[in-house]
LUMBABA-256691 format. One record per residue (C-alpha): x, y, z; residue in one letter. Coordinates in steps of 0.1 Angstrom, whole numbers, plus 5000, padded with zeros to 4 digits. Layout:
N
pt c1:X c2:Y c3:Z aa:a
...
END
This chain:
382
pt c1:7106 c2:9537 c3:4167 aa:x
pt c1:7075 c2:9520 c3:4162 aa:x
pt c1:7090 c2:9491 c3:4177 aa:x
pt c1:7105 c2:9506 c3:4204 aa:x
pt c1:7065 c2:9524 c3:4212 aa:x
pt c1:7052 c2:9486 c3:4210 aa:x
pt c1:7079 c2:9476 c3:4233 aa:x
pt c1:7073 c2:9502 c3:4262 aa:x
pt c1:7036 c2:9496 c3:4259 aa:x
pt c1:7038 c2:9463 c3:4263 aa:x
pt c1:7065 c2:9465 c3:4293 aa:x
pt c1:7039 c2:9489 c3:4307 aa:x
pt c1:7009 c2:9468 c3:4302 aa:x
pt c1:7025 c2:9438 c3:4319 aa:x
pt c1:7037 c2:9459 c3:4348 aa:x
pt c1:7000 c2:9472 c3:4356 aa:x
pt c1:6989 c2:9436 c3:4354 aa:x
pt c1:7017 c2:9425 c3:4379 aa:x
pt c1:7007 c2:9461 c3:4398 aa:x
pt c1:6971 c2:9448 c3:4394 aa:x
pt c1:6973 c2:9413 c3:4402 aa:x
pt c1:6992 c2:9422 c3:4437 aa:x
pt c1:6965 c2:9440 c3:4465 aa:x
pt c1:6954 c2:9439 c3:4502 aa:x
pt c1:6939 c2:9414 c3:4516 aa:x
pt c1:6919 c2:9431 c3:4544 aa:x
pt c1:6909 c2:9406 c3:4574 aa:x
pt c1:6892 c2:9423 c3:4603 aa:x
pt c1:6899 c2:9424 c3:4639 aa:x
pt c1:6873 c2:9429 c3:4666 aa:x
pt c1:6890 c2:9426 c3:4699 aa:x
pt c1:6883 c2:9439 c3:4730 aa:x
pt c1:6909 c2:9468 c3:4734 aa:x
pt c1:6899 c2:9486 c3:4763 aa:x
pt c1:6875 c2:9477 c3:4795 aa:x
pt c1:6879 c2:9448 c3:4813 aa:x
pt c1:6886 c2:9426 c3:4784 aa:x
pt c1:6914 c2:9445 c3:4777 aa:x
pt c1:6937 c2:9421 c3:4799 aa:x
pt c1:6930 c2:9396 c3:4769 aa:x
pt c1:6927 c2:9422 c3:4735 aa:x
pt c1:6958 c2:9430 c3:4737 aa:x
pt c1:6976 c2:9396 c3:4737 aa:x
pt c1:6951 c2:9389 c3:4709 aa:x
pt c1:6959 c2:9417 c3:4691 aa:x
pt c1:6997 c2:9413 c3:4696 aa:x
pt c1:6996 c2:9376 c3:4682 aa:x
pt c1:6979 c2:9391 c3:4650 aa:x
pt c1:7005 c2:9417 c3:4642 aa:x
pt c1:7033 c2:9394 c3:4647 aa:x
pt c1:7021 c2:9371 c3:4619 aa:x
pt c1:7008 c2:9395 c3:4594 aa:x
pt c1:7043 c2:9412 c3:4598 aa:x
pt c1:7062 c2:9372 c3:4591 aa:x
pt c1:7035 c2:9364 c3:4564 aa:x
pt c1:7039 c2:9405 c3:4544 aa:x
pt c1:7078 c2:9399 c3:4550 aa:x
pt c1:7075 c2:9361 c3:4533 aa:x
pt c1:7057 c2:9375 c3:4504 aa:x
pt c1:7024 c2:9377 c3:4517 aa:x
pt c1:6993 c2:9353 c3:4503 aa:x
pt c1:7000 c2:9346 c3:4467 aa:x
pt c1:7019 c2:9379 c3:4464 aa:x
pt c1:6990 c2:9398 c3:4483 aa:x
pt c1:6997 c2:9415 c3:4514 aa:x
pt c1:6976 c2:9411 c3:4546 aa:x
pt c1:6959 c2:9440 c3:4556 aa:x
pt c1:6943 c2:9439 c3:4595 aa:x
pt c1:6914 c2:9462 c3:4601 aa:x
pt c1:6918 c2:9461 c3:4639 aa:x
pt c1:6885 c2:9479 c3:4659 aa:x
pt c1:6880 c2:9481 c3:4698 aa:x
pt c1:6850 c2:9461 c3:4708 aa:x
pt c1:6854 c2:9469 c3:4744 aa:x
pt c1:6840 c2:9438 c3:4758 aa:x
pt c1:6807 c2:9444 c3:4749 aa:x
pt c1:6777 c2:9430 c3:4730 aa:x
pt c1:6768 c2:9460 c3:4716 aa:x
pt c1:6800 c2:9475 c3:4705 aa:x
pt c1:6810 c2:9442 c3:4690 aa:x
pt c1:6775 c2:9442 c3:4665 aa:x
pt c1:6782 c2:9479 c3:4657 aa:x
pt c1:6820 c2:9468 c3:4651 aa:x
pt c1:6811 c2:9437 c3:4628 aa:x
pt c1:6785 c2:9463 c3:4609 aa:x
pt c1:6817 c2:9487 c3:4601 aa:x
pt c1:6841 c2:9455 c3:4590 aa:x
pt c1:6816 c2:9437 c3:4574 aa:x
pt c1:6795 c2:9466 c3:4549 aa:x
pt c1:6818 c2:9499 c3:4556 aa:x
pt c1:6850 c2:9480 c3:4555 aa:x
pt c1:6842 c2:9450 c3:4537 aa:x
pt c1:6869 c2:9430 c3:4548 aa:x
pt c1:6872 c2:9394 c3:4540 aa:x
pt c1:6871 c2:9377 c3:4572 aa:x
pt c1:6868 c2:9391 c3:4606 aa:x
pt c1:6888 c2:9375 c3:4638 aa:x
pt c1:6873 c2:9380 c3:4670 aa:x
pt c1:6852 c2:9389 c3:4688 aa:x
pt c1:6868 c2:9387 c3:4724 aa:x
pt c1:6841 c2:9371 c3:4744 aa:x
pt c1:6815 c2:9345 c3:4741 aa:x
pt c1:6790 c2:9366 c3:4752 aa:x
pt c1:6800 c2:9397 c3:4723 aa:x
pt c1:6802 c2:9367 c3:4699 aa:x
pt c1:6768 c2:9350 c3:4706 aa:x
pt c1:6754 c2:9387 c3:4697 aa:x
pt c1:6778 c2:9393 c3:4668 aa:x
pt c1:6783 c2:9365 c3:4649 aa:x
pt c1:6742 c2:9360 c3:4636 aa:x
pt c1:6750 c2:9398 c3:4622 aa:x
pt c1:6777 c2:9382 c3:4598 aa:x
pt c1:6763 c2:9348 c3:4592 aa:x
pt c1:6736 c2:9363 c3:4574 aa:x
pt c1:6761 c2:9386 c3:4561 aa:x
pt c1:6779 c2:9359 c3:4539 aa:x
pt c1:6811 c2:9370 c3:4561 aa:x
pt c1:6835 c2:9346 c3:4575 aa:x
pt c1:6841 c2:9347 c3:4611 aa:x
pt c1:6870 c2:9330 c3:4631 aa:x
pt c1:6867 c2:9335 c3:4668 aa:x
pt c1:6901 c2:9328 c3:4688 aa:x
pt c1:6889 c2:9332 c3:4724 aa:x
pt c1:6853 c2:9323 c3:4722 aa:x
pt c1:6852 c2:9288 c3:4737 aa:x
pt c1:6816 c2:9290 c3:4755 aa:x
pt c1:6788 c2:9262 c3:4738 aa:x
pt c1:6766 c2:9272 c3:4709 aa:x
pt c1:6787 c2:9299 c3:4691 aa:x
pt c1:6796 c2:9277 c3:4661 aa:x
pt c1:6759 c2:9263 c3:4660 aa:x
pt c1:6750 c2:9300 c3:4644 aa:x
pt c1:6759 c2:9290 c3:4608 aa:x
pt c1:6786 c2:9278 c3:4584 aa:x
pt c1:6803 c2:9309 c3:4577 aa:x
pt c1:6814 c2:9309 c3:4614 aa:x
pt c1:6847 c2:9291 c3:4628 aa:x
pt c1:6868 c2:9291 c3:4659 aa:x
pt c1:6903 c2:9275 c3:4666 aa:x
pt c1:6903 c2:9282 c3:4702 aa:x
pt c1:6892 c2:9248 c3:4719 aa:x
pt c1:6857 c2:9247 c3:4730 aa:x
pt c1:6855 c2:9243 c3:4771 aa:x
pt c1:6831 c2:9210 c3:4762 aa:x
pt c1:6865 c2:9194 c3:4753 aa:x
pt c1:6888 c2:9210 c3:4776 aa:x
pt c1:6872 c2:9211 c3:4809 aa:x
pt c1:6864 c2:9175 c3:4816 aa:x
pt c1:6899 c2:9168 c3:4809 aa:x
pt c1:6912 c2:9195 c3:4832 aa:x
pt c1:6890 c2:9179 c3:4860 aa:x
pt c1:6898 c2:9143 c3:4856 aa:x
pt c1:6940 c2:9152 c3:4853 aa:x
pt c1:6936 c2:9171 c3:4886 aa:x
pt c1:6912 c2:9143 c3:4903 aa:x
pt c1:6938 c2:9115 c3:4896 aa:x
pt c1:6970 c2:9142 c3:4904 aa:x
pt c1:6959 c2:9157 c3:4935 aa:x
pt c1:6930 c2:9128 c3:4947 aa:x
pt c1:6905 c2:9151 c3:4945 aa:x
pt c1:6868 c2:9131 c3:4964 aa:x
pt c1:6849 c2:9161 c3:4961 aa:x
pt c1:6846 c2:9199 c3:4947 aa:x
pt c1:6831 c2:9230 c3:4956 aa:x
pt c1:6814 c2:9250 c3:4924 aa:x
pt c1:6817 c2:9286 c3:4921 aa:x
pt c1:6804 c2:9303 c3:4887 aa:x
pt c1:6794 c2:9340 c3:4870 aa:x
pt c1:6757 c2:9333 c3:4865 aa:x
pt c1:6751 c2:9365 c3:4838 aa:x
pt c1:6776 c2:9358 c3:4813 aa:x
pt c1:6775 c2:9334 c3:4783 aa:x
pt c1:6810 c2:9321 c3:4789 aa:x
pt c1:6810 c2:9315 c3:4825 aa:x
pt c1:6777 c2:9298 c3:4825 aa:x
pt c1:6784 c2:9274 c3:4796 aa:x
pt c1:6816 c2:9269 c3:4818 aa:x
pt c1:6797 c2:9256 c3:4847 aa:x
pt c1:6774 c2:9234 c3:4826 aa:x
pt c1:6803 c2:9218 c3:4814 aa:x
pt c1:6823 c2:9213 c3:4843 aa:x
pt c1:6787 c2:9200 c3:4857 aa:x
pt c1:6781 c2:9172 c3:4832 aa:x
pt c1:6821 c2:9165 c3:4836 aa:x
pt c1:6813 c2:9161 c3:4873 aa:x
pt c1:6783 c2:9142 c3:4875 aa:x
pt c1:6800 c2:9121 c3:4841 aa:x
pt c1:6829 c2:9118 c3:4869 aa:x
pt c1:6812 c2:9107 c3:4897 aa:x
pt c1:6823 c2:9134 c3:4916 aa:x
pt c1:6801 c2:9151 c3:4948 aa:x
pt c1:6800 c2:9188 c3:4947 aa:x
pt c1:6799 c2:9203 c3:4987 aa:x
pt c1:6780 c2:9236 c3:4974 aa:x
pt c1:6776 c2:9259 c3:4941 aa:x
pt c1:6779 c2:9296 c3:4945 aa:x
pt c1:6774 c2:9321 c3:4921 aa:x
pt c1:6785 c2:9361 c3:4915 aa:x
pt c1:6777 c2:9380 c3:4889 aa:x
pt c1:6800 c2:9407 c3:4859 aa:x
pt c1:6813 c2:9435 c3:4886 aa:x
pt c1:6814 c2:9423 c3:4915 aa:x
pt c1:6847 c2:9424 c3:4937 aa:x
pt c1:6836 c2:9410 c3:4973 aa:x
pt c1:6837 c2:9367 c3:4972 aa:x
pt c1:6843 c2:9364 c3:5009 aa:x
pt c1:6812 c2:9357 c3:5013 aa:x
pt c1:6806 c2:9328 c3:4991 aa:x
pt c1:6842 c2:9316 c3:4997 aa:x
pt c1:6833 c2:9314 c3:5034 aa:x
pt c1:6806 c2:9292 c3:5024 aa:x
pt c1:6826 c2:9269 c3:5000 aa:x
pt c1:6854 c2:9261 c3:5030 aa:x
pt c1:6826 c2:9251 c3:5058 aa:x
pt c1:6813 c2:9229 c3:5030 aa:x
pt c1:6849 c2:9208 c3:5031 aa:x
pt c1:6857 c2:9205 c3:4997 aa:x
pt c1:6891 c2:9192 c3:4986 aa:x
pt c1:6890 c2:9214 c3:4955 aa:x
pt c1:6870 c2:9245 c3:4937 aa:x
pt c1:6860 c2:9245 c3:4901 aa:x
pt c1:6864 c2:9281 c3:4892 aa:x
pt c1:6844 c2:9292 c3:4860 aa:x
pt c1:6849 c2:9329 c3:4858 aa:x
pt c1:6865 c2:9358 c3:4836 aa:x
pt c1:6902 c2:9373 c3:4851 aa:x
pt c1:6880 c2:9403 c3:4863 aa:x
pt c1:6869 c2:9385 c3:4892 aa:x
pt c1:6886 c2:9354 c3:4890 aa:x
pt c1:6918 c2:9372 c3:4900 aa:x
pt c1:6903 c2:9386 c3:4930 aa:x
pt c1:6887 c2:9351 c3:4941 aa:x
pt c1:6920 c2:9337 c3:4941 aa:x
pt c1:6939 c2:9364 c3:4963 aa:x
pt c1:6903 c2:9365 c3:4986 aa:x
pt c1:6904 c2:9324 c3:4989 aa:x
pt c1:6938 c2:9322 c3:5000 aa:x
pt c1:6931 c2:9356 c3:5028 aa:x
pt c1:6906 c2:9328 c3:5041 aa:x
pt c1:6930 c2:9304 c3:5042 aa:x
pt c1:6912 c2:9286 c3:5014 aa:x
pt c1:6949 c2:9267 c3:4999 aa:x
pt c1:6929 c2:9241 c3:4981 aa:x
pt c1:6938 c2:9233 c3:4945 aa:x
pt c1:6910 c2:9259 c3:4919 aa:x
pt c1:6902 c2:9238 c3:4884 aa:x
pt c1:6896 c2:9269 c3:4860 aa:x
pt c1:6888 c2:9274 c3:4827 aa:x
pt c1:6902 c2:9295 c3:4800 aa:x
pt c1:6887 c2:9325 c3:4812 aa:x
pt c1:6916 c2:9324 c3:4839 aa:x
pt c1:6939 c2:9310 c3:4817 aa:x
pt c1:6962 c2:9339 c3:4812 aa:x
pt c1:6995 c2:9350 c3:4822 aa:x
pt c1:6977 c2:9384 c3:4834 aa:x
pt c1:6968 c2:9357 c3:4861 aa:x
pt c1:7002 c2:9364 c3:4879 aa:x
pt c1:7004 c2:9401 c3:4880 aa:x
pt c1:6968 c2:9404 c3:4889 aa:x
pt c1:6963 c2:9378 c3:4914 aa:x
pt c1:6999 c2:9381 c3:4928 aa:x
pt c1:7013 c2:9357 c3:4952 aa:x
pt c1:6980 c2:9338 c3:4950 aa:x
pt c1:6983 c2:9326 c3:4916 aa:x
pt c1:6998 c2:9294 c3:4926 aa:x
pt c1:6976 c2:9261 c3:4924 aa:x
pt c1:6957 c2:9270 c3:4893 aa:x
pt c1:6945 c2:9240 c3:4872 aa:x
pt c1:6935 c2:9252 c3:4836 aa:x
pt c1:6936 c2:9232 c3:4801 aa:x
pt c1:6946 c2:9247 c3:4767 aa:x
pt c1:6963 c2:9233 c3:4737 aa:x
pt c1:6989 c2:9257 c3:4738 aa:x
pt c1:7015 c2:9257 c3:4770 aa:x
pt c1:7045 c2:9287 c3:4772 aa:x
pt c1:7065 c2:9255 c3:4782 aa:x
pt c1:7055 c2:9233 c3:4750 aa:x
pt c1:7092 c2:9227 c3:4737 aa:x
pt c1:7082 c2:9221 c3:4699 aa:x
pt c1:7107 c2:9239 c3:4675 aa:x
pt c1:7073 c2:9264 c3:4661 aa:x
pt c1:7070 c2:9272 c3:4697 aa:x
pt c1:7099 c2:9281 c3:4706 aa:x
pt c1:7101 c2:9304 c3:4678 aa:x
pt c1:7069 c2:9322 c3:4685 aa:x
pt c1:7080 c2:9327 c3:4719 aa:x
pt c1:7112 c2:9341 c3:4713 aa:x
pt c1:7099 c2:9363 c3:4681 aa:x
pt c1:7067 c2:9377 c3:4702 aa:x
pt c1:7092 c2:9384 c3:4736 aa:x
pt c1:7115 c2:9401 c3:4710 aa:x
pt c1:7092 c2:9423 c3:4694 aa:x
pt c1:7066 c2:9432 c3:4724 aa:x
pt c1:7086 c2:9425 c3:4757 aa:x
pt c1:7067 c2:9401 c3:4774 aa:x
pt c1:7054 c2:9367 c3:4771 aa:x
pt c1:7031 c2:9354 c3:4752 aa:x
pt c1:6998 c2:9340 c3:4765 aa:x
pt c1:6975 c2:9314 c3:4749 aa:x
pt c1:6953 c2:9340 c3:4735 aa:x
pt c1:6982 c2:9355 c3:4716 aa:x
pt c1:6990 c2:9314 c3:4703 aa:x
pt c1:6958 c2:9309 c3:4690 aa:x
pt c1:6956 c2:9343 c3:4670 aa:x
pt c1:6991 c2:9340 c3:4658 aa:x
pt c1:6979 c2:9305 c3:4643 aa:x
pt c1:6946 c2:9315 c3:4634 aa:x
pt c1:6960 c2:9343 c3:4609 aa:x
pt c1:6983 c2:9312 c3:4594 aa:x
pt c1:6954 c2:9292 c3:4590 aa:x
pt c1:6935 c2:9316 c3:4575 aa:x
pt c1:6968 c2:9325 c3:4554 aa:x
pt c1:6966 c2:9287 c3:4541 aa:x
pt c1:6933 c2:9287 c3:4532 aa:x
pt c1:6935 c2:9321 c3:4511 aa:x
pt c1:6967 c2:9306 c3:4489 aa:x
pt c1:6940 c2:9278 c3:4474 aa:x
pt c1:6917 c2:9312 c3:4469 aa:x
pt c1:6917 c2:9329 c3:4435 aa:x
pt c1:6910 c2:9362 c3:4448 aa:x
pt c1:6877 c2:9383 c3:4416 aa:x
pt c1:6878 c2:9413 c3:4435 aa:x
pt c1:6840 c2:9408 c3:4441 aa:x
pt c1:6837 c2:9404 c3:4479 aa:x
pt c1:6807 c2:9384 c3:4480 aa:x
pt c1:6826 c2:9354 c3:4461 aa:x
pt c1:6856 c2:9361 c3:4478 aa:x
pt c1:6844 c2:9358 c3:4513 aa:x
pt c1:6821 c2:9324 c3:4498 aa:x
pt c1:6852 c2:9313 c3:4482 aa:x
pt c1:6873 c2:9316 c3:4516 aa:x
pt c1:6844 c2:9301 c3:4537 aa:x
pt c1:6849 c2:9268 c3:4508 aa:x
pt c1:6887 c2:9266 c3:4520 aa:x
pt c1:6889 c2:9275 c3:4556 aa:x
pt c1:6874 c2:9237 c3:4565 aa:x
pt c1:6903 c2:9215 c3:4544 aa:x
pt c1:6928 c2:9233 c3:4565 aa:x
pt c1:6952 c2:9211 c3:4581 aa:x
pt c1:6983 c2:9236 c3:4601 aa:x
pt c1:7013 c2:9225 c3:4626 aa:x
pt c1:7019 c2:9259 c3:4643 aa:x
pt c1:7027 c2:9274 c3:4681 aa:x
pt c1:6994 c2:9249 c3:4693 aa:x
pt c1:7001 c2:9221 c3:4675 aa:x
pt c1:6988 c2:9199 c3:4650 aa:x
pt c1:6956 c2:9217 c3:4642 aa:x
pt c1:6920 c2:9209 c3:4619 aa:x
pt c1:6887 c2:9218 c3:4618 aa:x
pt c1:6856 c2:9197 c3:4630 aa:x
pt c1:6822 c2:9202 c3:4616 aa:x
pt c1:6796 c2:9215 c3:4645 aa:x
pt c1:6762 c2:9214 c3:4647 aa:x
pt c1:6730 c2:9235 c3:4651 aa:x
pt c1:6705 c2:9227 c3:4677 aa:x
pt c1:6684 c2:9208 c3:4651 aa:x
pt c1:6712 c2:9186 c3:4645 aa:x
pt c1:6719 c2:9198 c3:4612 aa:x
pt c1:6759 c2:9209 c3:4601 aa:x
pt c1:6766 c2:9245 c3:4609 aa:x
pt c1:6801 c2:9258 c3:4618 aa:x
pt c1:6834 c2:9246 c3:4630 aa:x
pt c1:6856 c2:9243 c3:4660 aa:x
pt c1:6889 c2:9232 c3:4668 aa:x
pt c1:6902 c2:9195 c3:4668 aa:x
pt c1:6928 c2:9199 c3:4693 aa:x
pt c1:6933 c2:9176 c3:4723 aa:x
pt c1:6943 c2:9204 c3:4756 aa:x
pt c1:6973 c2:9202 c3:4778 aa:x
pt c1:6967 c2:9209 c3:4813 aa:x
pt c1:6992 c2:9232 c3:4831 aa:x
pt c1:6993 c2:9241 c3:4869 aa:x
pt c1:7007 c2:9274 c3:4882 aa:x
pt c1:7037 c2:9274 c3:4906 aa:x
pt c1:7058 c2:9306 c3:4910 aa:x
pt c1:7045 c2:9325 c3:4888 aa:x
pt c1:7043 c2:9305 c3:4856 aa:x
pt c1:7024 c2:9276 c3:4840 aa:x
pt c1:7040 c2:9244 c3:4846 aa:x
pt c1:7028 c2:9211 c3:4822 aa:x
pt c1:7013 c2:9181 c3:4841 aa:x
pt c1:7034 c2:9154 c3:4830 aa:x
END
């Protein structure tokens, strides 16, 4: 009997310590889920669910299941500091994705830097927001990269001599869009006929537009959010503006189509995901996320789906105390050795700087493909 008392104690020892051993991993998700931004939350948050649900069904992270602590930023600065408070000292998650926008991260992310809390920003592509601090990284191509390529593919396609500049002058993305497509411009040789600017909220471009096609440009660089880069599109081609627009990944959305309609066609944007990539991890995305949401993906719902993987790579080399502040210092370590092949490509990290010159965070090193819209879908530039 004695024996048999060892026995079950023993059996019931080692089951708490398999029961103990096995726990949630909770990753945060700010995303902008309602307000403007919405148009892009929502893929975000799509491509988040569908890989924690393949990861938890695989097993999980060394038998630990992802947890996501998803919280509606809205699109704002504000909401997304109060948002990284909760994850980050209420929730205490291990890593928080997001936040949507440049703008909302260049407010958030100091908040966790000095938190000790891993950041991974998917849609934040505007200059600077990796020069915060190490504990901050981003898989979503910076525009610095993407841009001047986007520009140069369209020049030698379409023999682009000169470009009209229109801009959002009050946001952090769409300004660090312009600078770049500026340098890439003047680093191009190429004239620009006129800039114009508009600012967050406003829905009336004729104005500028009418300006930019007495100026006789043979194409428009476009840096703008879908809020009012939609709008410009279907106003521009009202004018009879049918000139080829070189965006950025503000208008780099499949929300492109239903918002701007018939006037979608003859966008020029660079990412380095593409719905008509044929690699077999594409294809698989794209069929999984069409199954399970019913509608296509967009390159914000990629680079999440991949982001969670890489983040998913890095925690299987992380012996997980159960102390947060080693955890989330112990998963900051890993995240930079992480090499992945997923729905974007081959993917790694590269080491930014801060403004002094000194290391700091890490983008993407991921060369873009540049698509062109035609009928309602994104078409590869061979």
């Amino acid at each position: 009997m004695q024996f048999m008392r060892s026995a079950i104690v023993a059996l019931a020892i080692g089951a708490s310590t398999v029961a103990s051993q096995a726990a949630e991993v909770k990753l945060g998700v700010a995303a902008a889920l309602s307000g403007l931004a919405a148009q892009y939350g929502a893929a975000i948050r799509n491509g988040f669910e569908l890989a924690a649900e393949e990861i938890n069904a695989a097993g999980g992270v060394n038998g630990n299941t992802i947890k996501l602590v998803v919280e509606d930023e809205q699109g704002k600065k504000e909401e997304a500091i109060n948002v990284y408070k909760k994850l980050i000292f209420q929730d205490k998650v291990l890593l928080i994705f997001g936040p949507t926008l440049s703008n909302s991260a260049s407010a958030a992310n100091p908040i966790a830097q000095a938190a000790k809390a891993p950041v991974f920003g998917t849609s934040n592509t505007a200059d600077g927001i990796t020069a915060v601090g190490n504990y901050i990284f981003r898989n979503s191509v910076t525009e610095a990269d993407v841009l001047p390529v986007t520009l140069k593919t369209v020049v030698e396609k379409e023999g682009v001599k000169k470009v009209a500049v229109l801009y959002g002058n009050d946001d952090v993305f769409t300004k660090s869009g312009y600078d770049n497509f500026a340098k890439a411009l003047k680093d191009q040789n190429i004239p620009v006929t006129t800039t114009e600017t508009f600012a967050k909220g406003d829905v009336d471009f004729k104005a500028q537009l009418t300006k930019i096609k007495a100026s006789g440009p043979d194409a428009i660089v476009l840096s703008a959010l879908l809020a009012e880069g939609a709008p410009i599109l279907v106003q521009a081609r009202q004018l009879g503006i049918d000139l080829p627009f070189v965006g950025g990944n503000g208008v780099n959305s499949v929300k492109i189509f239903e918002l701007a309609k018939g006037a979608s066609d003859n966008l020029w944007v660079g990412s380095p995901w593409s719905a008509s990539n044929d690699t077999p991890e594409n294809k698989k995305f794209i069929e999984a996320y069409t199954k399970k949401f019913g509608l296509a993906p967009d390159q914000f719902a990629a680079q999440t789906y991949d982001a969670l993987h890489i983040v998913a790579e890095a925690l299987k080399k992380v012996q997980l105390s159960g102390d947060i502040a080693k955890d989330r210092a112990a998963l900051r370590d890993a995240l930079p050795d992480v090499s992945w092949t997923g729905v974007t490509g081959p993917f790694k990290f590269r080491q930014a700087v801060d403004k002094s010159g000194k290391p700091a965070g890490y983008d993407a090193d991921q060369q873009p493909i540049v698509s062109v819209t035609k009928d309602g879908a994104y078409q590869i530039v061979k």
